[in-house]
C-alpha positions as a Python dict, from the first residue, in 0.01 Angstrom:
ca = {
    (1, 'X'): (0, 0, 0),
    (2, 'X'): (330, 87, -202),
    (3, 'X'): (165, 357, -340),
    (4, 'X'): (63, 510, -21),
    (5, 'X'): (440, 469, 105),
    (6, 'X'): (596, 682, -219),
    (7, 'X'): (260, 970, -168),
    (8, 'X'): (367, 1025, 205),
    (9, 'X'): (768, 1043, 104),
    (10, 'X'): (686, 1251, -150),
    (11, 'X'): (493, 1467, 67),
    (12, 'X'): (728, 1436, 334),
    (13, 'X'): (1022, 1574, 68),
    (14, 'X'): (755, 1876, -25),
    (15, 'X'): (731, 1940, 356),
    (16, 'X'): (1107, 1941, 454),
    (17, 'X'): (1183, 2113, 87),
    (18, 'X'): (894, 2404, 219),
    (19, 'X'): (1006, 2421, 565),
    (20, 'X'): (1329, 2481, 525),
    (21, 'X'): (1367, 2666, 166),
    (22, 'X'): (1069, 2911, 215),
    (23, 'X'): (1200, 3082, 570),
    (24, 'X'): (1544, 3131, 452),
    (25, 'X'): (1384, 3328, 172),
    (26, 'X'): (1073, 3510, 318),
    (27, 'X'): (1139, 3854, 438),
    (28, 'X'): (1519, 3843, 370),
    (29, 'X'): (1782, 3808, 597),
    (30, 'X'): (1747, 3943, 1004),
    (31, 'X'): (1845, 4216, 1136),
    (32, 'X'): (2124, 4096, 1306),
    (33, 'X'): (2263, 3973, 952),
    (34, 'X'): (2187, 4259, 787),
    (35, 'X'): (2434, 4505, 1042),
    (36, 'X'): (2683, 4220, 1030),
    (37, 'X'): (2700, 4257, 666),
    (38, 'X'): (2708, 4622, 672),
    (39, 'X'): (3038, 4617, 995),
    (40, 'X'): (3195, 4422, 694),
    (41, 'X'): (3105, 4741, 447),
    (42, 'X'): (3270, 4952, 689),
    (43, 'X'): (3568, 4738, 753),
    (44, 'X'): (3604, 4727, 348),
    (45, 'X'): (3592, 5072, 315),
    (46, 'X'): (3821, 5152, 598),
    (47, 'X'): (4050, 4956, 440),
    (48, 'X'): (4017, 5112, 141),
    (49, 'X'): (4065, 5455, 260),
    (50, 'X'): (4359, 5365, 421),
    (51, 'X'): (4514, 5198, 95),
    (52, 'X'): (4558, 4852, 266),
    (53, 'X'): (4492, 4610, 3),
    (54, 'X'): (4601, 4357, 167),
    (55, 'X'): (4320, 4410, 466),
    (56, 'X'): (4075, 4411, 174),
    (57, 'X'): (4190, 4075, 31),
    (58, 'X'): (4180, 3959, 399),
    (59, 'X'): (3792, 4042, 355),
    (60, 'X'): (3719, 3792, 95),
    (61, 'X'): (3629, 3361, 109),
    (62, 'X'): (3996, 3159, -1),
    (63, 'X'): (3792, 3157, -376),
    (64, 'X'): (3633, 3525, -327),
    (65, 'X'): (3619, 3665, -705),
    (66, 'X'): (3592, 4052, -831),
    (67, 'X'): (3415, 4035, -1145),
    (68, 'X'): (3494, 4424, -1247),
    (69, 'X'): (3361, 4565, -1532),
    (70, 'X'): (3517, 4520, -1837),
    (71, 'X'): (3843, 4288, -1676),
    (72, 'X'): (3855, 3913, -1644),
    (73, 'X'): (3790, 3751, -1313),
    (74, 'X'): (4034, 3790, -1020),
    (75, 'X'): (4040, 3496, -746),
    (76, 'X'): (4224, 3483, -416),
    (77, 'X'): (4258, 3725, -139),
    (78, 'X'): (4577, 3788, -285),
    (79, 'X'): (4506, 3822, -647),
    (80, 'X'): (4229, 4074, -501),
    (81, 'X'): (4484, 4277, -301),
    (82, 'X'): (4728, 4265, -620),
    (83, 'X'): (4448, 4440, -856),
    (84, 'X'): (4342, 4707, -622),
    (85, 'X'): (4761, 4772, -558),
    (86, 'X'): (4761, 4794, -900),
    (87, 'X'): (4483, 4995, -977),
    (88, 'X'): (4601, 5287, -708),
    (89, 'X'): (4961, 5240, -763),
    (90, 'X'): (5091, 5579, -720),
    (91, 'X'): (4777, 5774, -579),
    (92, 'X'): (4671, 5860, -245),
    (93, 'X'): (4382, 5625, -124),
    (94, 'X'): (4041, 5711, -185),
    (95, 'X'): (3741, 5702, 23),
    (96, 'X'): (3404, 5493, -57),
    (97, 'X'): (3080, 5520, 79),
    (98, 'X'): (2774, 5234, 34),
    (99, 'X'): (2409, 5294, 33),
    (100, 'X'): (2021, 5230, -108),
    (101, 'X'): (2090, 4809, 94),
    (102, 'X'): (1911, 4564, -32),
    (103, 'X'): (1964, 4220, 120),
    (104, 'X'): (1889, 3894, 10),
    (105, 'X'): (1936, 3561, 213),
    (106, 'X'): (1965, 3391, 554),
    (107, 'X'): (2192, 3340, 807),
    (108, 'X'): (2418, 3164, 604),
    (109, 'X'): (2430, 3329, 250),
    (110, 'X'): (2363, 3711, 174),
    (111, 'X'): (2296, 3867, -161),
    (112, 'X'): (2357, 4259, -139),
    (113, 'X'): (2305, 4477, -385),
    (114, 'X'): (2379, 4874, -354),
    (115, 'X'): (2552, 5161, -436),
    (116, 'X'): (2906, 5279, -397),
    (117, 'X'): (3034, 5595, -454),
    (118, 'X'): (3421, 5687, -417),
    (119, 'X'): (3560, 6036, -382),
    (120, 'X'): (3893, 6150, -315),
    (121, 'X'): (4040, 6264, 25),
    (122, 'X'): (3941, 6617, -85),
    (123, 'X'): (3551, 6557, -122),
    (124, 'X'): (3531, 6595, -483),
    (125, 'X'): (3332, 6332, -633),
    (126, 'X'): (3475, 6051, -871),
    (127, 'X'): (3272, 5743, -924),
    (128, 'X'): (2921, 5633, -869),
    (129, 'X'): (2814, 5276, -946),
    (130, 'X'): (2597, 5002, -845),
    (131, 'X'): (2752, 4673, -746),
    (132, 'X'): (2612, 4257, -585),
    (133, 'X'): (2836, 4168, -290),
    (134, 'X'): (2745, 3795, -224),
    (135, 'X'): (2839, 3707, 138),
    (136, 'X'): (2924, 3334, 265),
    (137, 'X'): (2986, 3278, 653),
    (138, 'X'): (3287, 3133, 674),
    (139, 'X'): (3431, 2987, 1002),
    (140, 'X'): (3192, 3201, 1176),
    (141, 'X'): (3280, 3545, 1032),
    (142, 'X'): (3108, 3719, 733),
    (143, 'X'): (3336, 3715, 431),
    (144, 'X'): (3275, 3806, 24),
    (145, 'X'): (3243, 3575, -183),
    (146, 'X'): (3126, 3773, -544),
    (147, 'X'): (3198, 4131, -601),
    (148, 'X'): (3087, 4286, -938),
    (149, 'X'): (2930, 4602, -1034),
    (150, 'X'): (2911, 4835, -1278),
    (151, 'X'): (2904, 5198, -1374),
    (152, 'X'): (2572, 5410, -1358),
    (153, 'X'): (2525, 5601, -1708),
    (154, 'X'): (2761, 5900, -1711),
    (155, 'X'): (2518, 6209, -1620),
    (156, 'X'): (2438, 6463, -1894),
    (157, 'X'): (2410, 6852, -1805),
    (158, 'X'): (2117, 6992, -1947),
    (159, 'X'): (2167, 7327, -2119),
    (160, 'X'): (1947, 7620, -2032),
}
């Protein structure tokens, strides 16, 4: 009889554990989440072409981390408003644009990964890279949680 007991809770743990884990993963996230996540793109990279920092630390979890290439780990929306002051200190805010989404998740966590590319107010291309934003709602709202990418290889001309 006891060993009938532990089969059906350890059936009813594979159930609940399959019920639960195996819709927040099938088919990604829904729509819905998936244009939330992209309004926050667009408030980011408002932000950013307006050189508000601060908006863009504003945009990030209370322990929201960049993980840029290359640099140590910067926690805090502060600390994140600090590096991109730093890193534009002196120049006139660029613009960024995000594409090639692919999302990861539920309604509660979101795993993007795409591309960013950042010209200046001119046009003329400066950066292209690929980058995994990791989203947390928090208090109802989207925020970032993990930022890191990296640099796509520098393209070679090919001489004719």
């Amino acid at each position: 009889m006891q060993q009938i007991r532990r089969s059906a809770g350890a059936l009813a743990a594979c159930f609940s554990f399959f019920a639960f884990a195996v819709p927040a993963m099938a088919g990604g996230p829904r729509p819905q989440t998936e244009a939330a996540i992209k309004a926050e793109n667009v408030r980011w990279a408002d932000a950013f072409a307006r050189g508000d920092y601060e908006a863009i630390g504003r945009l990030y979890t209370h322990d929201g981390a960049l993980l840029p290439p290359g640099g140590d780990r910067v926690t805090g929306g502060s600390a994140i408003a600090a590096y991109f002051t730093k890193g534009y200190a002196g120049a006139k805010p660029d613009t960024v644009s995000f594409s090639n989404y692919e999302f990861y998740g539920n309604d509660r966590i979101v795993t993007e990964v795409s591309d960013a590319d950042i010209r200046d107010h001119a046009g003329n291309f400066k950066y292209r890279g690929k980058q995994i934003l990791l989203f947390i709602k928090e208090g109802g709202a989207w925020k970032l949680h993990r930022d890191i990418w990296n640099d796509y290889a520098a393209q070679k001309s090919v001489a004719r």
